[in-house]
BATIDO-409382 format. One record per residue (C-alpha): residue number from 0; residue in three letters; chain; y, z, x. Coordinates in pm, whole numbers, always signed. Layout:
<pts>
<pos NUM | code ala | unit A | y Y | z Z | x X>
...
</pts>
This chain:
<pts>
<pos 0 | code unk | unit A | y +0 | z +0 | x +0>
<pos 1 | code unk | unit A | y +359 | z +3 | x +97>
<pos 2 | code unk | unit A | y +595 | z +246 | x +136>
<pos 3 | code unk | unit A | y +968 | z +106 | x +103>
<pos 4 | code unk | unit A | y +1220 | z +264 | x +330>
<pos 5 | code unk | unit A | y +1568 | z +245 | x +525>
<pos 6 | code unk | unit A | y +1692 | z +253 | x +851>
<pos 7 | code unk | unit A | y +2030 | z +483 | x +949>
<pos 8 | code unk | unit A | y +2234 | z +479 | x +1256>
<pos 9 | code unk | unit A | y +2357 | z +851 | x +1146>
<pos 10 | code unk | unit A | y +2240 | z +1119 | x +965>
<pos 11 | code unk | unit A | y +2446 | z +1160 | x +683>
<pos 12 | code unk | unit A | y +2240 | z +820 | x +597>
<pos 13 | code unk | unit A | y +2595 | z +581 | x +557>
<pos 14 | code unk | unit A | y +2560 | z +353 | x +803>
<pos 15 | code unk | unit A | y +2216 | z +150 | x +718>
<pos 16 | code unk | unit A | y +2092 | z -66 | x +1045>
<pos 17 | code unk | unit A | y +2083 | z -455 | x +855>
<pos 18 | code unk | unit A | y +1992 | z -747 | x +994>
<pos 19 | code unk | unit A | y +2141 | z -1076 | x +1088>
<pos 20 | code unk | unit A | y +2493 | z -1074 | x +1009>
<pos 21 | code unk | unit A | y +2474 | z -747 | x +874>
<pos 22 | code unk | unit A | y +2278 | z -599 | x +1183>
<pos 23 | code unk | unit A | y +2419 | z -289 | x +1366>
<pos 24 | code unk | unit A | y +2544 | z -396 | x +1756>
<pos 25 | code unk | unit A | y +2546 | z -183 | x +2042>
<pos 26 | code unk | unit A | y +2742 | z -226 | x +2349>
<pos 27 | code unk | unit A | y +2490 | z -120 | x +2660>
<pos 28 | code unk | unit A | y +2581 | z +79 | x +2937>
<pos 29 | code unk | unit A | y +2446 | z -170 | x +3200>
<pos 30 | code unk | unit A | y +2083 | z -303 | x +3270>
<pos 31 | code unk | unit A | y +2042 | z +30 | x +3549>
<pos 32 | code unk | unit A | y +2089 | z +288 | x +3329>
<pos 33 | code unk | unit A | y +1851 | z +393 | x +3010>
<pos 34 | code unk | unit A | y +2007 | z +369 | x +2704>
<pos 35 | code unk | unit A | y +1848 | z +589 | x +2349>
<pos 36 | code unk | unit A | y +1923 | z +518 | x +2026>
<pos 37 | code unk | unit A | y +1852 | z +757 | x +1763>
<pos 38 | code unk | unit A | y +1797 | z +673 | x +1389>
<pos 39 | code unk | unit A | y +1714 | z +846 | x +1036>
<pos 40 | code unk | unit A | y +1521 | z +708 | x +805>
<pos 41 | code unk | unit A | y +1534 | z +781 | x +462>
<pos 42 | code unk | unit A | y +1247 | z +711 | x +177>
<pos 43 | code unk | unit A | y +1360 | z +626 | x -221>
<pos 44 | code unk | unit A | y +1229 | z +888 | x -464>
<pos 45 | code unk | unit A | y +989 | z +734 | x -708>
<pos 46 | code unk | unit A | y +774 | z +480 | x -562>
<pos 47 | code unk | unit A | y +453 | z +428 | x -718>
<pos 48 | code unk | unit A | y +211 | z +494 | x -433>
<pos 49 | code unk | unit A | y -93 | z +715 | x -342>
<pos 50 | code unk | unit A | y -64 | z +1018 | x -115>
<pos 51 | code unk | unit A | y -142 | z +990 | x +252>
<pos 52 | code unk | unit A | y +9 | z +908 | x +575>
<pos 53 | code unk | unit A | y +165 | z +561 | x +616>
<pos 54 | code unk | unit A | y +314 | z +393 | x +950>
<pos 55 | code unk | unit A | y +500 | z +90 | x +1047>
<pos 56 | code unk | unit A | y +679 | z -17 | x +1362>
<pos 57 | code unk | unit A | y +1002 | z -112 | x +1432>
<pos 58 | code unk | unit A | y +1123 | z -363 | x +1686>
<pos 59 | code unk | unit A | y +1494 | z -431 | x +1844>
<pos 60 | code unk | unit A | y +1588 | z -746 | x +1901>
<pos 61 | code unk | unit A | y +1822 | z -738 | x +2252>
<pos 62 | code unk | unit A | y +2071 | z -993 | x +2358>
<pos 63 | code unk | unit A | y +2187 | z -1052 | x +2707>
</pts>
């Protein structure tokens, strides 16, 4: 089954990560440093679905 869910850059859950024009961008701090990004995700209430664990994975595009 699925599980539908979103994607925050903060917690207070206002600023949802999009995609394509809508997608968040990040400027990085240079290719010799490590760079984290946190995000919050946030599940609708009533979705129709059994009980159990569910997983997915998310991928980043990056840009040079």
């Amino acid at each position: 089954e699925s599980l539908h869910y979103d994607i925050y850059r903060d917690p207070a859950h206002s600023q949802i990560w999009g995609r394509g024009a809508d997608a968040i961008h990040l400027t990085s701090k240079g290719t010799s440093q490590a760079q984290q990004l946190t995000v919050f995700g946030r599940i609708p209430p009533r979705q129709d679905v059994e009980p159990g664990a569910y997983s997915d994975v998310l991928t980043a595009a990056v840009d040079f």
